[in-house]
C-alpha positions in Angstrom: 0.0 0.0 0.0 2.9 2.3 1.0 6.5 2.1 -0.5 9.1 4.7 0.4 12.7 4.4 -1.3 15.7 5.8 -0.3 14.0 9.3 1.0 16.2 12.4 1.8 15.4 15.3 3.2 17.7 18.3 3.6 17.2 21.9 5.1 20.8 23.1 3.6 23.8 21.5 5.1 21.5 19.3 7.7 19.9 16.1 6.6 15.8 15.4 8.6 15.9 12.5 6.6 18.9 10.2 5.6 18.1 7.3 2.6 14.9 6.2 4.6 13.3 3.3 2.8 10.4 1.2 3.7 7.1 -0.9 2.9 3.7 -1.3 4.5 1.0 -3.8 3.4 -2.5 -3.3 3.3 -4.6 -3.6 6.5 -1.7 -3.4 8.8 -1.2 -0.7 11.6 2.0 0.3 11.4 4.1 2.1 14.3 7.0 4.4 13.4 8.6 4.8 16.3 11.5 7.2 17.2 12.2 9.5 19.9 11.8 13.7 19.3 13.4 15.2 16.4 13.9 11.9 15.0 12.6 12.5 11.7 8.9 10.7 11.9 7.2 13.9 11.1 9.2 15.1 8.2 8.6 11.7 6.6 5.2 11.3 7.1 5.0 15.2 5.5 6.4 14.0 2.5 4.3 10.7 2.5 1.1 13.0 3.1 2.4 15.0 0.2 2.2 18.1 2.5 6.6 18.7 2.1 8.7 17.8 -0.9 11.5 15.7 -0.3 15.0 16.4 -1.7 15.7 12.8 -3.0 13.6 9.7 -3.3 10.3 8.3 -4.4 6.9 7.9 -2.7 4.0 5.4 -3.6 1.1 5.5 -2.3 -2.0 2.4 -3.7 0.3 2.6 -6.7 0.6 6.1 -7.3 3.6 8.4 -7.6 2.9 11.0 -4.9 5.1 13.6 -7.8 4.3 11.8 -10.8 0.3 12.0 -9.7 0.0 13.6 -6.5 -4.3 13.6 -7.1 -4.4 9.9 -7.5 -2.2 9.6 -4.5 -3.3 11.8 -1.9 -7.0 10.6 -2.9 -6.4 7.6 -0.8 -4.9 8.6 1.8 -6.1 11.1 5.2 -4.0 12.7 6.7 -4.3 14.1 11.1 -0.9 16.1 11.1 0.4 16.4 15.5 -1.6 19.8 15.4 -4.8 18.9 14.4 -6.1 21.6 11.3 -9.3 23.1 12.7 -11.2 25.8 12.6 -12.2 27.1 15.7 -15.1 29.0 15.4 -16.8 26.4 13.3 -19.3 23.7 14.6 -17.9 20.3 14.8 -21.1 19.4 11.8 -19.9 22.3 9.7 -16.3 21.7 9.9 -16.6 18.2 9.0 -19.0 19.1 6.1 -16.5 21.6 4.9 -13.4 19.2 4.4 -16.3 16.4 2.7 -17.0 19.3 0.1 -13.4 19.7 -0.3 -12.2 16.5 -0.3 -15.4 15.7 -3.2 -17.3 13.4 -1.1 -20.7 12.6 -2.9 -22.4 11.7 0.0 -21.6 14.5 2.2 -24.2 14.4 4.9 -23.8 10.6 5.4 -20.4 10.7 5.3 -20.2 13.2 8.1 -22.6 11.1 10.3 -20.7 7.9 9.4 -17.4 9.7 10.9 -18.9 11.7 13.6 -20.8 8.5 15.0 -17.6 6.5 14.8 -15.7 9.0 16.5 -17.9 9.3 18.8 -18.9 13.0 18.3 -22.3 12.7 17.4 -23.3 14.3 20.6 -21.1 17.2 20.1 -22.1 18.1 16.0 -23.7 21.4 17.3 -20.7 22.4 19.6 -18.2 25.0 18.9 -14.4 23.4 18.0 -12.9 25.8 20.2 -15.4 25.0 23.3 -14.0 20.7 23.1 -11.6 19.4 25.0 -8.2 18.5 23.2 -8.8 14.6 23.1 -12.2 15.1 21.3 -10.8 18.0 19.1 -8.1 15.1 18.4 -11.3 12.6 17.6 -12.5 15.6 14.7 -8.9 16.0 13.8 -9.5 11.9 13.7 -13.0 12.4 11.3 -11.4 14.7 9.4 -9.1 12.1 8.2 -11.4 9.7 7.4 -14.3 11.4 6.2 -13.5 10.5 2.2 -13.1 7.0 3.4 -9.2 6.8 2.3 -7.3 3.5 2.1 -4.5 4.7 4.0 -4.7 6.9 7.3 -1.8 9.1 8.7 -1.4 10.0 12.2 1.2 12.1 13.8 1.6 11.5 17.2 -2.4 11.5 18.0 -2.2 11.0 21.6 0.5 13.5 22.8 -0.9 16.2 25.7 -3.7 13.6 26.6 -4.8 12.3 30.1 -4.4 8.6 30.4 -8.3 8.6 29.8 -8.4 10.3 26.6 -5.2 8.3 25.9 -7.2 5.3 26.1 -10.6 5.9 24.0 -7.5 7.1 20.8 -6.4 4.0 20.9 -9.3 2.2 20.6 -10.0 4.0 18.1 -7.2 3.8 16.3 -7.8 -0.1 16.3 -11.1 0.0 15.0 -10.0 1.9 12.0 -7.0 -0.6 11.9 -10.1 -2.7 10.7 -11.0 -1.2 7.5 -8.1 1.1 6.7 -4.0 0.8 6.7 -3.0 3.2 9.6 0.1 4.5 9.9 0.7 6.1 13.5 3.8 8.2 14.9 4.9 8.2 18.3 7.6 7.7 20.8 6.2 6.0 23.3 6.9 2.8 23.1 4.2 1.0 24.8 1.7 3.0 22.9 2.9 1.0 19.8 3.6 -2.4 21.2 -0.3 -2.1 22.2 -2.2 -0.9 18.8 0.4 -1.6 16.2 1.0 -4.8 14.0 4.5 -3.7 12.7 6.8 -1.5 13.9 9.6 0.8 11.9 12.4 2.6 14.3 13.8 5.4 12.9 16.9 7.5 15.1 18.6 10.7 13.7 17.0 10.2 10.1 17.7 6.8 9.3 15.7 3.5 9.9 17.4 1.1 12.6 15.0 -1.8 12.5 12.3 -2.8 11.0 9.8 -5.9 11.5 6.9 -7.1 13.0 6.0 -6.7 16.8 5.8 -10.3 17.0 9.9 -11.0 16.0 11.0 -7.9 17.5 9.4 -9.7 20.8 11.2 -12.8 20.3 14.5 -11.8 19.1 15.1 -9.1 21.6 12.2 -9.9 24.9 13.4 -12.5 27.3 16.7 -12.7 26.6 19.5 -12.1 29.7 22.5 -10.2 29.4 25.1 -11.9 31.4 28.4 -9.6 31.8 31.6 -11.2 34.0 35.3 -10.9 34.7 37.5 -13.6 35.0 40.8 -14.6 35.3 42.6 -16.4 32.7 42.5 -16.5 29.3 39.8 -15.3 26.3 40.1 -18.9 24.2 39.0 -20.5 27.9 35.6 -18.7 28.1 34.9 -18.6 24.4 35.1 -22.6 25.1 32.9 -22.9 27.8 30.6 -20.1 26.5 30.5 -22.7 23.1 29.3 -25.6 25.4 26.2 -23.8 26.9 23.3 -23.7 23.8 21.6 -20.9 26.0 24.2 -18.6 25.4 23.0 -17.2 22.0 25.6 -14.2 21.3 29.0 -13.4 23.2 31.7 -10.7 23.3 34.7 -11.7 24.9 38.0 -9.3 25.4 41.2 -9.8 27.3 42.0 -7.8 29.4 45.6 -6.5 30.8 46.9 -8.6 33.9 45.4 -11.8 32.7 41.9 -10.7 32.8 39.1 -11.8 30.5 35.9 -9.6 30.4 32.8 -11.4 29.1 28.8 -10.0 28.1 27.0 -12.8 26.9 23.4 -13.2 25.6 21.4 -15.8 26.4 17.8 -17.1 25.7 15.7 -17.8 29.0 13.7 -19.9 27.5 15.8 -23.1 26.4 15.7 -24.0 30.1 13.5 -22.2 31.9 14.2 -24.1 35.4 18.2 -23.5 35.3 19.7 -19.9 36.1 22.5 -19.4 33.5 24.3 -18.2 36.1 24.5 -21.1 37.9 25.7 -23.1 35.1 28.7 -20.5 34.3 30.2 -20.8 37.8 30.1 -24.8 37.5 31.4 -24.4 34.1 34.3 -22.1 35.3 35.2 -23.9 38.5 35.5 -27.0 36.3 38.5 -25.3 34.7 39.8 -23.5 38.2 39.4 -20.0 36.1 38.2 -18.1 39.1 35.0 -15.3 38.5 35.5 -12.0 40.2 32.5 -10.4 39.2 29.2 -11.4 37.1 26.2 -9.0 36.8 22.6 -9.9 34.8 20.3 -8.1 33.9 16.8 -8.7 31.1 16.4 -7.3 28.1 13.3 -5.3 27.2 12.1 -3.4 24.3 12.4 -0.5 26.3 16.4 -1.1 26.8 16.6 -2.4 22.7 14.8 1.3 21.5 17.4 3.4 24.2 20.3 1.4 22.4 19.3 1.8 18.7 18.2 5.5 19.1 20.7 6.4 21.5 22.7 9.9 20.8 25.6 9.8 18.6 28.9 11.4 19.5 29.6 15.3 17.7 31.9 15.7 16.2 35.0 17.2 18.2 35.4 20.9 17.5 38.6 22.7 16.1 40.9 23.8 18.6 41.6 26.5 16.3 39.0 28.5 14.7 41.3 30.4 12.2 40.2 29.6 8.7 43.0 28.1 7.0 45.8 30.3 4.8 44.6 28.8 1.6 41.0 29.6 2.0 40.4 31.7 -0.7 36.9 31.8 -0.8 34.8 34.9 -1.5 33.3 35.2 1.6 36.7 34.6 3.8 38.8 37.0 1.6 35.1 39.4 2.6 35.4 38.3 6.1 38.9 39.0 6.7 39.0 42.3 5.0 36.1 43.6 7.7 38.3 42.4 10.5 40.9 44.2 9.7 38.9 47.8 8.6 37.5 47.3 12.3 41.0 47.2 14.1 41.9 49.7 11.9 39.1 52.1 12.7 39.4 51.0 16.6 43.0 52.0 16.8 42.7 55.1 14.5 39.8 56.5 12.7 42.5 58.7 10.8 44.7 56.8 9.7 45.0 55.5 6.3 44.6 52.0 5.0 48.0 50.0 4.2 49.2 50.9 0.5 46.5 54.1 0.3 48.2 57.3 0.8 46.9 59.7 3.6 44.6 63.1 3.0 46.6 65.7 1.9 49.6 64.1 2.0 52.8 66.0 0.5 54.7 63.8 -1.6 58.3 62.7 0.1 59.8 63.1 -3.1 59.1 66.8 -3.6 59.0 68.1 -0.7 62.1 67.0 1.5 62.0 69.7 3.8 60.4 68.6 7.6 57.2 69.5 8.9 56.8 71.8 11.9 56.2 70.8 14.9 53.0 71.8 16.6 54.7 74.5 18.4 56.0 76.1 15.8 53.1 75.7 13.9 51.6 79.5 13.3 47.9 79.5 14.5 45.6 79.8 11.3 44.6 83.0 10.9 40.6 84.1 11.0 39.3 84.5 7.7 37.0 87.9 7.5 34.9 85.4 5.8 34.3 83.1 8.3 30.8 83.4 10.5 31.5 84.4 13.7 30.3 82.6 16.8 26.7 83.7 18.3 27.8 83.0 21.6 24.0 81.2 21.6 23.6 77.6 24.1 22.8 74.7 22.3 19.3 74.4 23.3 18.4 78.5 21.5 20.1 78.1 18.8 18.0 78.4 15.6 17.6 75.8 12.9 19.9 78.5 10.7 22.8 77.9 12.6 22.6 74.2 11.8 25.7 73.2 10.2 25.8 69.7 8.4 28.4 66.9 9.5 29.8 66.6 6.0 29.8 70.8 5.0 26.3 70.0 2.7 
């Protein structure tokens, strides 16, 4: 129903959305789970058709959402995180408004079909702005649905809800899970694991893993992280961890001083009687290799979505901000040029830029003799010309007496 290939986003030099490629099939509720700023509501923009994408392609029942955005957005409705009301409108005339929009031929029975399943049929005659935000979520919800689309987009539908409110969304979300492929956002884990069929993780724009909620149950739920130091040697423990078929993925590292430093996976339910634990301290007193420490703790879906969307490193900083000598760029040689006109002016407002001779300068050449000092220099004499002063305060003088700053 949905195919997304190698999507890319970009807002300049920063990437929202890094090669982001997926499927989902028809009738399933899918989660796309990711924590803030992750990149789940730029993508479902661009599947919604709302946000053009730098790079990739976007199908949608078989339609190119560029190549024929009609046929594409047609089947699909769309609840972006703030829902797109208007306030001042009944809940009955709002709905009525996006059904003659959207072409619905049917408009008054589609907008009782939507309202009754939303469960505003009580509230048709109420002002938008009068609801409460999880019932202006259930017309933001009818709005969506109201041309009947095949596929059904919602951004993070239950964020600033009471656990109440919380509850009736996703129940509703399920029932539309019924007769419509849903696509929800969110990054709340548990919110997924309880309405969604399939889940898609997505961390800093790129897609970390992707399958059903069933496997990612099984291959990541009830597993036990074992993690020991020993003394002896690494070949010892990758021996003993071989003979053990609960232990289903190890890392194993020697360590300075003889030391051996172990974190092994294992699957509680091979044998669900027998603590693994107690079978690696038989297992290493059997060789005399001596266990100093040994920790264990479960793995949860919780812990699996903290590792796979956990923050990555920066980048380390130059220690030395100076733009290289060999930058010859427009906008260095432009930068470096209003430096150095600012020191300039800061140190002397007077004095002339390096290779530009001064105001008024005599030329060395022709004129060798020296210049008087300032003591010796004869005071100008008054020209008969010149205005003389009023003797006036600043405040009485008259708007004839204005000089200009540059003689105008």
């Amino acid at each position: 129903m949905i195919e997304v290939r190698n999507l890319v986003k970009r807002y300049g030099d920063f990437e929202a959305v890094r090669g982001v490629s997926f499927s989902v099939k028809e009738g399933v509720i899918c989660g796309f789970l990711g924590p803030n700023g992750a990149g789940k509501s730029t993508t479902m923009n661009i599947i919604a058709g709302t946000l053009a994408a730098t790079e990739g392609e976007v199908t949608v029942n078989g339609c190119d959402i560029y190549e024929d955005p009609i046929g594409a957005k047609s089947s699909i409705g769309y609840l972006p995180e703030q829902p797109p009301l208007y306030p001042d409108m009944t809940v009955e005339e709002y709905l009525a408004f996006v059904g003659g929009a959207r072409g619905v031929a049917d408009l008054w029975g589609a907008v009782d079909r939507v309202m009754e399943k939303t469960g505003l049929t009580d509230y048709a005659d109420r002002l938008i702005k009068n609801l409460s935000k999880g019932y202006k979520q259930r017309v933001g919800i009818a709005q969506a649905i109201i041309a009947d689309p095949k596929v059904v987009i919602l951004d993070e539908p239950t964020v600033g809800l009471d656990p109440r409110q919380i509850i009736e969304i996703r129940s509703l979300i399920r029932e539309l899970g019924r007769d419509h492929t849903v696509i929800l956002s969110s990054h709340i884990l548990g919110e997924i694991s309880e309405v969604c069929d399939e889940v898609i993780i997505i961390a800093h724009g790129e897609i970390v893993a992707q399958d059903t909620l069933e496997n990612l149950t099984n291959r990541y739920e009830g597993r036990t992280i074992v993690d020991l130091t020993a003394r002896g040697s690494a070949d010892t423990v990758r021996r003993i961890a071989d003979s053990i078929p609960q232990i289903l993925d190890r890392e194993i590292e020697q360590k300075p001083g003889g030391m051996v430093r172990a974190r092994l996976s294992t699957d509680r339910s091979t044998d669900q009687e027998t603590d693994i634990r107690e079978t690696l301290f038989f297992r290493f007193a059997d060789v005399r290799m001596p266990i100093l420490s040994m920790s264990c703790e479960e793995t949860t879906l919780e812990k699996v979505f903290l590792e796979l969307t956990a923050d990555r490193p920066a980048p380390a900083a130059p220690e030395d901000d100076t733009p290289p000598a060999d930058d010859d760029s427009p906008e260095a040689i432009f930068a470096a040029q209003a430096m150095a006109n600012v020191q300039r002016n800061a140190a002397s407002p007077d004095v002339p830029a390096p290779g530009e001779p001064a105001p008024d300068e005599p030329d060395a050449e022709k004129n060798d003799s020296p210049a008087p000092s300032p003591k010796e220099s004869p005071a100008p004499e008054p020209s008969a010309e010149a205005p003389k002063k009023t003797g006036k305060s600043r405040d009485k003088q008259s708007d004839d007496d204005y000089t200009p700053l540059f003689g105008g």
